[in-house]
N, CA, C and O of each residue as an XYZ file, in Angstrom:
656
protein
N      47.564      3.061   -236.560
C      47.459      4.369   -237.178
C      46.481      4.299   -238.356
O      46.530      3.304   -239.080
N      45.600      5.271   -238.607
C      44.931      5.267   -239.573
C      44.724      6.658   -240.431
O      45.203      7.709   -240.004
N      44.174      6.621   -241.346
C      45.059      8.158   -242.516
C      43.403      9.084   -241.536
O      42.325      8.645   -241.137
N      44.136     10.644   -241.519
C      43.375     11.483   -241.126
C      41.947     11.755   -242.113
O      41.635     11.586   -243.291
N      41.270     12.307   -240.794
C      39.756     12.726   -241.758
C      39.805     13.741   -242.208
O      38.874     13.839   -243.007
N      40.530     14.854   -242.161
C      40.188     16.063   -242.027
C      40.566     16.366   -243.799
O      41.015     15.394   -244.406
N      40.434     17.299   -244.355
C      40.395     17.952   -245.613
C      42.247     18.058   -245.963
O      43.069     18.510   -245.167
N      42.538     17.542   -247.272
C      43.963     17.393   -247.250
C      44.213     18.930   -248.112
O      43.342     19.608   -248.657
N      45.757     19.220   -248.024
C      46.108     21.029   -247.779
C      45.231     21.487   -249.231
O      44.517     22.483   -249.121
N      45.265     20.908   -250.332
C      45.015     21.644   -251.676
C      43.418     21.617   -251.397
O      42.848     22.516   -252.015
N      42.491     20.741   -250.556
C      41.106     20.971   -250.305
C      41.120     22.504   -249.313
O      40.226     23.344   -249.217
N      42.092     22.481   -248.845
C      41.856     23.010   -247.629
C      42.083     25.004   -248.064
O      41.556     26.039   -247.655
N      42.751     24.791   -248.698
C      43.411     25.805   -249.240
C      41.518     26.509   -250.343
O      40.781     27.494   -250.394
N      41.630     25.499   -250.793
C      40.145     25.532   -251.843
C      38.819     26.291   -251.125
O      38.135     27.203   -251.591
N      38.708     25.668   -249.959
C      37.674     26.017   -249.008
C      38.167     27.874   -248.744
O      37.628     28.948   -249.013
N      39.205     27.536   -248.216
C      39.811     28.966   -247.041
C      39.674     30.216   -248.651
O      39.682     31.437   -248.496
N      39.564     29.559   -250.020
C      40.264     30.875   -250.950
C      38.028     30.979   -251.242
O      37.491     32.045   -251.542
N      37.389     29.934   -251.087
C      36.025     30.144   -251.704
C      35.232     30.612   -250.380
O      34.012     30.449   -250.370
N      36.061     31.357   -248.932
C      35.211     31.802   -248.077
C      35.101     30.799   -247.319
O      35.064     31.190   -246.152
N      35.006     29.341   -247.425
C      33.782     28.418   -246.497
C      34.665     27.538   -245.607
O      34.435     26.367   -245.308
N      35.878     28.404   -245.170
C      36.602     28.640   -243.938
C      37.417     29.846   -243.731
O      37.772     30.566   -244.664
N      37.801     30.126   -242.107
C      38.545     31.195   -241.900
C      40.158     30.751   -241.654
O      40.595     29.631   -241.389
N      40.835     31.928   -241.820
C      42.199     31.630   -242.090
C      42.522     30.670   -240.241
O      43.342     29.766   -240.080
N      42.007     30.997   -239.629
C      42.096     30.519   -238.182
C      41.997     28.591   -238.538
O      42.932     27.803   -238.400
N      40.908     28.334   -238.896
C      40.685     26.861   -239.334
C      41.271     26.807   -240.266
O      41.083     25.616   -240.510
N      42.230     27.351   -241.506
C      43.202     26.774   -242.219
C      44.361     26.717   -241.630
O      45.097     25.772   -241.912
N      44.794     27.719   -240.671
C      46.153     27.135   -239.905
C      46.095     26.274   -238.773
O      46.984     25.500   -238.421
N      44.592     26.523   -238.026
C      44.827     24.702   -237.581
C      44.421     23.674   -238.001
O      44.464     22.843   -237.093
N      43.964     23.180   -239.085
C      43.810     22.245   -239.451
C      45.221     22.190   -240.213
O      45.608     21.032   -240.372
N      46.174     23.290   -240.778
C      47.344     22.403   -241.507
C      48.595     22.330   -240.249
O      49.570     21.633   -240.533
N      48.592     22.952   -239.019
C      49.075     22.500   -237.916
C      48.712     21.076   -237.586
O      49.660     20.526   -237.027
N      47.508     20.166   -237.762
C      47.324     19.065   -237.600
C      47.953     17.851   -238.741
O      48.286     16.667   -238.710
N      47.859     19.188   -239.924
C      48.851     17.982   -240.955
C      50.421     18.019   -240.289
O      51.083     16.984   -240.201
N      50.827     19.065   -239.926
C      52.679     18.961   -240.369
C      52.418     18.051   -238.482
O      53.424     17.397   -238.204
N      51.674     18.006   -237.728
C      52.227     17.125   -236.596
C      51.773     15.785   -237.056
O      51.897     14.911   -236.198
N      51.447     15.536   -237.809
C      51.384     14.342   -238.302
C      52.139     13.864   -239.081
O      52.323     12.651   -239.174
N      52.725     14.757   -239.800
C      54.404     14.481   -240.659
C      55.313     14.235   -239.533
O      55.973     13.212   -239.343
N      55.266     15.379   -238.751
C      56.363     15.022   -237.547
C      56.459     13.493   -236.775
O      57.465     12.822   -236.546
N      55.484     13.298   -236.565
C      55.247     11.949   -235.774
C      55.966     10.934   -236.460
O      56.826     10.237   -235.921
N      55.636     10.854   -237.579
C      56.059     10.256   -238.493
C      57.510      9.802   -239.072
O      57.977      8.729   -239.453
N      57.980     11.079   -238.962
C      59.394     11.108   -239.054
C      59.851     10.676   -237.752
O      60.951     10.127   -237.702
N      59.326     10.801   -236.915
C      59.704     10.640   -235.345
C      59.893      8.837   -234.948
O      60.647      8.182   -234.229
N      58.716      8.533   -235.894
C      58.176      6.653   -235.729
C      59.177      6.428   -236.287
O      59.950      5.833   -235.537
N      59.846      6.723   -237.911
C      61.121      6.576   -238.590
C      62.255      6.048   -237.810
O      62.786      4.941   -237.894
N      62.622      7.376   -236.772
C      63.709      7.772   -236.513
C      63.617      6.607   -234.799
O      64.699      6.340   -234.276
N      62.916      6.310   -234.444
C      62.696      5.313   -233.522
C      63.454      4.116   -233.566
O      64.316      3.616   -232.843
N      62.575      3.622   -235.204
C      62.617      2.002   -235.778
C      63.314      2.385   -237.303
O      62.605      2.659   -238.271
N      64.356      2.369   -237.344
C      65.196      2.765   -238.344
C      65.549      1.707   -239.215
O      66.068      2.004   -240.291
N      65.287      0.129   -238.830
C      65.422     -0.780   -239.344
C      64.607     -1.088   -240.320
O      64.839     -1.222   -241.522
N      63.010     -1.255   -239.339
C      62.061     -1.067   -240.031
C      61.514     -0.186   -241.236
O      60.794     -0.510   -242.181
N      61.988      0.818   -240.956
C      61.715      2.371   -241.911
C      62.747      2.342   -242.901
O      63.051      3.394   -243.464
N      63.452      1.030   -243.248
C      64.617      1.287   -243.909
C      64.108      0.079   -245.013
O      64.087      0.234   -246.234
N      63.702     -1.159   -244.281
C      62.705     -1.992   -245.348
C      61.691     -1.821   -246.195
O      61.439     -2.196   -247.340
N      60.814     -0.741   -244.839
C      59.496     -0.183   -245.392
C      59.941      0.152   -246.945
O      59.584     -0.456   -247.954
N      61.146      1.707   -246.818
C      61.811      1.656   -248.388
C      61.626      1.281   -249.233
O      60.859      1.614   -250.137
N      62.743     -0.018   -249.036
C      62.933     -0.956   -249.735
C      61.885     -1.569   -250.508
O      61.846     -1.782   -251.720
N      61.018     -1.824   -249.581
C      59.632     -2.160   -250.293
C      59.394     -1.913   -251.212
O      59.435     -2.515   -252.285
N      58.862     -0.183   -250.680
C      58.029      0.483   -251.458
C      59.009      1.172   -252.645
O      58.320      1.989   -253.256
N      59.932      1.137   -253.005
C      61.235      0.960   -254.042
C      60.828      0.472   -255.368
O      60.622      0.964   -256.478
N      60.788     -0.827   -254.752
C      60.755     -2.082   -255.542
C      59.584     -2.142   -256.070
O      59.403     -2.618   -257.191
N      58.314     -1.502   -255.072
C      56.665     -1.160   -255.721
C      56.112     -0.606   -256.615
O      55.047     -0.784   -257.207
N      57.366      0.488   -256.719
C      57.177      1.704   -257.764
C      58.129      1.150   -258.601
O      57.777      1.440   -259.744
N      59.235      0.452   -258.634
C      60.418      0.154   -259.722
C      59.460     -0.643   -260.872
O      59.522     -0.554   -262.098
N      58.518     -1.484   -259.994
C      57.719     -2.643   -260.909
C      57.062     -2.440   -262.224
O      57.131     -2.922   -263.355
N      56.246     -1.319   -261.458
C      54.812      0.138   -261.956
C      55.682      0.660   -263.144
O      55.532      0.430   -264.344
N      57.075      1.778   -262.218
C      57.769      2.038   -263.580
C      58.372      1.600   -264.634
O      58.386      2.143   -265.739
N      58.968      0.445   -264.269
C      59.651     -0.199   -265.758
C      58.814     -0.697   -266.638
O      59.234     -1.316   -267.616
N      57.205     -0.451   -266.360
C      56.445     -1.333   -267.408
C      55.608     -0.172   -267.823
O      55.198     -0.283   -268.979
N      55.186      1.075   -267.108
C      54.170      1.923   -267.934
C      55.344      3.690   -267.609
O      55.316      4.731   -268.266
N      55.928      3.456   -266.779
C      56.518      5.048   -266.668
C      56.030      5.747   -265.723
O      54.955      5.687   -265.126
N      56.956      6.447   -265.636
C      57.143      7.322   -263.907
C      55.853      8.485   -264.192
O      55.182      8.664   -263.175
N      55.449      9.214   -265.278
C      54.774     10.317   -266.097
C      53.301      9.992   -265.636
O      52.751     10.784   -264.871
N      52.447      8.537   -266.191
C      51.627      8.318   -266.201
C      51.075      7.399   -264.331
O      49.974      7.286   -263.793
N      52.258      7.017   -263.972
C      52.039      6.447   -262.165
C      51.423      8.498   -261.656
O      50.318      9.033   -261.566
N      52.639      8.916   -261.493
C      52.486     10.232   -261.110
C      51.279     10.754   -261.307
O      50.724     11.495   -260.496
N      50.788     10.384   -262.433
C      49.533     11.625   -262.664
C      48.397     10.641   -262.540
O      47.263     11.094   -262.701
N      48.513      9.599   -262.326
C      47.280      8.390   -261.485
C      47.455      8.407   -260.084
O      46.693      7.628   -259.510
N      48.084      8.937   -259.476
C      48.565      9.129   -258.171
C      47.745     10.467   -257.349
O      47.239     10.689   -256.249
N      47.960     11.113   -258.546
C      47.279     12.459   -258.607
C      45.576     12.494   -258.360
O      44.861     12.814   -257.410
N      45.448     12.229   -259.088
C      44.089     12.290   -259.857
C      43.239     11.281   -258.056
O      42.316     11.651   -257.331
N      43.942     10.274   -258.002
C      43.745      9.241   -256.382
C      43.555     10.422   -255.560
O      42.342     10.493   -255.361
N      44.202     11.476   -254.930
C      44.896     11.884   -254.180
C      44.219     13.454   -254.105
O      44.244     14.257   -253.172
N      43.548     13.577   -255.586
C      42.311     14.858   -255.454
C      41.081     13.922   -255.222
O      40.289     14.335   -256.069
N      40.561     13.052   -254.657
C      39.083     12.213   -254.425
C      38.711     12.946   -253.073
O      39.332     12.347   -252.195
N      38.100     13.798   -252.608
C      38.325     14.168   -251.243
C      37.397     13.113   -250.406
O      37.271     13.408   -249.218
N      36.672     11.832   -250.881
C      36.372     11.069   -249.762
C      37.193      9.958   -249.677
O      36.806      9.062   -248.927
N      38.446      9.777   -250.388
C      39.255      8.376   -250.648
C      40.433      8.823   -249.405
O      41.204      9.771   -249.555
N      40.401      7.935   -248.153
C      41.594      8.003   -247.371
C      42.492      8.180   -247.612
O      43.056      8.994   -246.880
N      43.212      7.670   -248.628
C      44.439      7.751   -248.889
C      44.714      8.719   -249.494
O      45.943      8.699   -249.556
N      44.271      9.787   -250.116
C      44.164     11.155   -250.395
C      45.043     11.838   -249.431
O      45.746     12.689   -249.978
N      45.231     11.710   -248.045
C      46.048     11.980   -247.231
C      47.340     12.304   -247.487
O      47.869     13.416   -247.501
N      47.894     11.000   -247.730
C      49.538     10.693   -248.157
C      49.428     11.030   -250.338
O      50.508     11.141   -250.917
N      48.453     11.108   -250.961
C      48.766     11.205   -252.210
C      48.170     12.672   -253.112
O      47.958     12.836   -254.313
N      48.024     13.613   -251.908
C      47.978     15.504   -252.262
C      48.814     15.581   -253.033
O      48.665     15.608   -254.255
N      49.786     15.627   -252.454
C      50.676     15.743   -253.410
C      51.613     15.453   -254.368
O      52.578     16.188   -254.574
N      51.303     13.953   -255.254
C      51.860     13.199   -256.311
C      52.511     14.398   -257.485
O      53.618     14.402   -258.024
N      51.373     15.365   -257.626
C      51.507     15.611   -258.740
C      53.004     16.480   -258.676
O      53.492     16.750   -259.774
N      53.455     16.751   -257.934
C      54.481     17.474   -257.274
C      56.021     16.093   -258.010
O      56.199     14.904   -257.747
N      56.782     17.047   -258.927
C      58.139     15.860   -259.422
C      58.828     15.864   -258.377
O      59.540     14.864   -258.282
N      58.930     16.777   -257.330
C      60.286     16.821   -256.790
C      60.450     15.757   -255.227
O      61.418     15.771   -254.467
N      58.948     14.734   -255.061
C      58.591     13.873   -254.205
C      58.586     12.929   -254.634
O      57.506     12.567   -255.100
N      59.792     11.956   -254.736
C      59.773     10.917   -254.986
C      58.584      9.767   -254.892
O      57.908      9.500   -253.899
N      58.517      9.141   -256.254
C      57.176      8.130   -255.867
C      56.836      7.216   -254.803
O      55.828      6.898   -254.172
N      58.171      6.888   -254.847
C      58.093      5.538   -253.347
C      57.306      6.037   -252.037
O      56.566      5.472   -251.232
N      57.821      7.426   -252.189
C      56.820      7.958   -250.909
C      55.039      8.295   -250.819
O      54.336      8.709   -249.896
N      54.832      8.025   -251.785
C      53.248      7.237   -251.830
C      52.871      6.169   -251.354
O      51.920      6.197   -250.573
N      53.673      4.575   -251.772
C      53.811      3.909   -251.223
C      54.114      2.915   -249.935
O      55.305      2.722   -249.691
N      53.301      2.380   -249.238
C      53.291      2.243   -248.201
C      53.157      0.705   -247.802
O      52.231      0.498   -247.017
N      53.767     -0.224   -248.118
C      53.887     -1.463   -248.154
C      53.075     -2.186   -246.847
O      52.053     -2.828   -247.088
N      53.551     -2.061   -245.508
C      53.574     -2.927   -244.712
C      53.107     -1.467   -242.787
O      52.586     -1.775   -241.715
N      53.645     -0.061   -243.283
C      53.648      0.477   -241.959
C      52.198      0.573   -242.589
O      51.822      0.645   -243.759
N      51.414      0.541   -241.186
C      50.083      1.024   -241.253
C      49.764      2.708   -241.121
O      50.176      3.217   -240.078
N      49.066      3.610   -242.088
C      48.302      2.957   -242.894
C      48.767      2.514   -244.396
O      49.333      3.347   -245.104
N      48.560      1.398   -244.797
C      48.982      0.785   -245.720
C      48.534      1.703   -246.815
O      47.603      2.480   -246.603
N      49.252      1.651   -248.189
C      48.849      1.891   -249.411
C      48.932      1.350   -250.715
O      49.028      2.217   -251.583
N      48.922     -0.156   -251.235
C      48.997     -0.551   -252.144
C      48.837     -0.613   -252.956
O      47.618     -0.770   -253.019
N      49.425     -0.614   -254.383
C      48.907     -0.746   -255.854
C      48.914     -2.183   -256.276
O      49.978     -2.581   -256.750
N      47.734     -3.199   -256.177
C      47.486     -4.229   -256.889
C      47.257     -4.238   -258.299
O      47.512     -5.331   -258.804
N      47.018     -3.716   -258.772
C      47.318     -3.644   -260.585
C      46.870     -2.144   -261.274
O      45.999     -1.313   -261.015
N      47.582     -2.223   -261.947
C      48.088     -0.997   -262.994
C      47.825     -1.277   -263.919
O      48.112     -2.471   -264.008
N      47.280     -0.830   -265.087
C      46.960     -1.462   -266.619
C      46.922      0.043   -267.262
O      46.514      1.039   -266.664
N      47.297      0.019   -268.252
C      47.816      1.473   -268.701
C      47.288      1.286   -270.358
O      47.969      0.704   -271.203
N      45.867      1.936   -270.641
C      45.620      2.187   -272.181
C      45.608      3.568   -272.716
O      45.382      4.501   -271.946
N      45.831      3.770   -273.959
C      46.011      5.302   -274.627
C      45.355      6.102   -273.933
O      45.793      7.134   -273.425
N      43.922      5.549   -273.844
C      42.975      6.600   -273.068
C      42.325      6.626   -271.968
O      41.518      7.469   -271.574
N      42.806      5.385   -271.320
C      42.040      4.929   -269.623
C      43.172      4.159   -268.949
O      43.970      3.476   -269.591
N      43.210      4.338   -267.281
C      44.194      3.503   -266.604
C      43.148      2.843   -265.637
O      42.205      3.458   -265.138
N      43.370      1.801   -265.477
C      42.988      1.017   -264.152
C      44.091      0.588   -263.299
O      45.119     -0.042   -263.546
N      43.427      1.285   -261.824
C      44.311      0.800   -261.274
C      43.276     -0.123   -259.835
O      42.063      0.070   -259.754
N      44.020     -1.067   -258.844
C      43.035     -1.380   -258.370
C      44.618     -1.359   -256.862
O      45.773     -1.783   -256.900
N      43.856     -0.690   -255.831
C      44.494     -0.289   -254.524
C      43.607     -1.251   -253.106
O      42.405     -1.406   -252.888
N      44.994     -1.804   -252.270
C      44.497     -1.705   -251.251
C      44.913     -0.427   -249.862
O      45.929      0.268   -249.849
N      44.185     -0.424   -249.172
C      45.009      0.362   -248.217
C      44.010      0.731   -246.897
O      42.781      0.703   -246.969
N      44.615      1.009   -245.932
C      44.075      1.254   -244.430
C      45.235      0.185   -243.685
O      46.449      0.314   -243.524
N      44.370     -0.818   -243.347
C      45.137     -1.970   -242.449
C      45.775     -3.135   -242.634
O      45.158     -4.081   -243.124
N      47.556     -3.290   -242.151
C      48.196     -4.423   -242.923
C      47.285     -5.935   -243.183
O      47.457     -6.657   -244.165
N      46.493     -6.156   -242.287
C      46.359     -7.337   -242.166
C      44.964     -7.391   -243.320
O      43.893     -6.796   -243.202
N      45.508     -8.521   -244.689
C      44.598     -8.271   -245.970
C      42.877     -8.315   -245.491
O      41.954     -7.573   -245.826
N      42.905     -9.546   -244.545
C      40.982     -9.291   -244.069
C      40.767     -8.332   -244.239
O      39.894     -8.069   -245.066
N      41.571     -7.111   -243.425
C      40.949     -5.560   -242.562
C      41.146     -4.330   -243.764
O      41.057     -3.116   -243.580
N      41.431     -5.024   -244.996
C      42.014     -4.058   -245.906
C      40.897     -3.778   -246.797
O      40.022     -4.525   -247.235
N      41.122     -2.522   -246.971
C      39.928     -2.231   -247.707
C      40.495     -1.862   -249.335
O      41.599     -1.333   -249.470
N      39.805     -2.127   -250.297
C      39.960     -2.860   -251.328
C      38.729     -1.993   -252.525
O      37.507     -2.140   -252.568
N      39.764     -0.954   -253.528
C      39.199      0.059   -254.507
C      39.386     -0.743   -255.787
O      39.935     -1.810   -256.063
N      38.713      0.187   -256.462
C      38.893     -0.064   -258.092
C      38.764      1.339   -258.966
O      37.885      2.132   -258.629
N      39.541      1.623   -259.969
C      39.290      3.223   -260.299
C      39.930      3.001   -261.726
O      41.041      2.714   -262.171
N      38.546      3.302   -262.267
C      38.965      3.369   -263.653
C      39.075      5.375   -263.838
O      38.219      6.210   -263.547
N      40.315      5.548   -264.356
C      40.738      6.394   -264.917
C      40.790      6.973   -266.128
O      41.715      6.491   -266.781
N      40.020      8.041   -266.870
C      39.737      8.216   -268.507
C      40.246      9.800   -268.674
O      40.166     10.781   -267.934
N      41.007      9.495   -270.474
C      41.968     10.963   -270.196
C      40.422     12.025   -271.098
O      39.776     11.666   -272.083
N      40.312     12.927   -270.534
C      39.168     14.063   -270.960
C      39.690     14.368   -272.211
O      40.681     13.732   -272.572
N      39.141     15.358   -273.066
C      39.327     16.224   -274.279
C      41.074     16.908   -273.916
O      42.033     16.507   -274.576
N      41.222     17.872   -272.882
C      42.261     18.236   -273.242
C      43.874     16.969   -272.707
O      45.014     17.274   -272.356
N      43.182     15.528   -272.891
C      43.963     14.399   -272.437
C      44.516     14.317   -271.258
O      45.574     13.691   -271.194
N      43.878     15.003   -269.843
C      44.160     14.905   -268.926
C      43.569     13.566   -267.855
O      42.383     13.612   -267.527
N      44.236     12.679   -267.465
C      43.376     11.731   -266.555
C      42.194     12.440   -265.464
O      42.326     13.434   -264.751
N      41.131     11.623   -265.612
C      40.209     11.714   -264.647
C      39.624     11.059   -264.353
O      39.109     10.403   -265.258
N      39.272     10.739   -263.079
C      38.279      9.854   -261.864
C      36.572      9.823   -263.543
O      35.980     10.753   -264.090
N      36.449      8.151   -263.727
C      35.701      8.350   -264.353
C      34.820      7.240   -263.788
O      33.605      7.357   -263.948
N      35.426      5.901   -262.980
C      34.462      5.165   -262.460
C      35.301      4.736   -260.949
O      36.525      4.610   -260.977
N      34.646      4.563   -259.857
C      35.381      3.942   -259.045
C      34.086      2.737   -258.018
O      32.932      2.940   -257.643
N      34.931      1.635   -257.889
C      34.376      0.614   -257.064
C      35.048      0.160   -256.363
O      36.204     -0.220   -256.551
N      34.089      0.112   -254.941
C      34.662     -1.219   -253.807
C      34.866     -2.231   -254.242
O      34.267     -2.659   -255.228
N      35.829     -2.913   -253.567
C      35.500     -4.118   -253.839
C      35.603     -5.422   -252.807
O      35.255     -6.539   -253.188
């Protein structure tokens, strides 16, 4: 499995409200998101064992993140990931900024497509974080860097990002 190409809902929504789609291509293209949620839940509900570690995992991924910088500042680096409209994983992280979606569900340990946070570093006015994600196996993984800087009205923003 690999994260979709297509424009994630808050792009999509952006396009359909500035004209430069019709409401026809915003309901099928977000018909292509929710069957892709479905599936999903469907792969879950298959391998329940698996989908129960996956969790666990990704639990313990975000427990790490939070006990050392806070649930406030993951969330809104999650965010900020998740508006990049050429970064894959933008897919699964539309909607961070949203409290009522637990973080773990960003996280994606081991089901493909993977989503990892390899380091977090959290200063007054910049976060680095450095992500892998696409394919479990580390060769096939593709491998970011994103420095994060808070603007005038102290909001985080995409201020440098590298492959790596």
């Amino acid at each position: 499995m690999k994260f979709n190409s297509y424009p994630t809902p808050p792009h999509l929504f952006r396009q359909y409200e500035n004209g430069e789609i019709s409401r026809e291509e915003l309901q099928a293209t977000m018909a292509l998101h929710a069957r892709g949620l479905i599936e999903e839940m469907e792969e879950a509900n298959q391998n329940p064992k698996t989908s129960y570690l996956e969790r666990l995992r990704n639990h313990a991924a975000v427990r790490k993140i939070v006990k050392k910088h806070g649930r406030a500042v993951l969330r809104e680096s999650l965010a900020v990931l998740g508006d990049i409209a050429d970064f894959p994983p933008a897919q699964i992280l539309w909607n961070a900024s949203h409290g009522s979606v637990p973080l773990h569900c960003f996280i994606r340990s081991r089901i493909e497509p993977v989503f990892r946070i390899t380091r977090f570093d959290v200063q007054p006015m910049f976060v680095t974080m450095e992500v892998e994600y696409g394919a479990h196996a580390k060769d096939k993984t593709a491998r970011e860097s994103f420095l994060l800087q808070r603007n005038a009205a102290l909001k985080l923003e995409l201020a440098e990002r590298i492959q790596l």
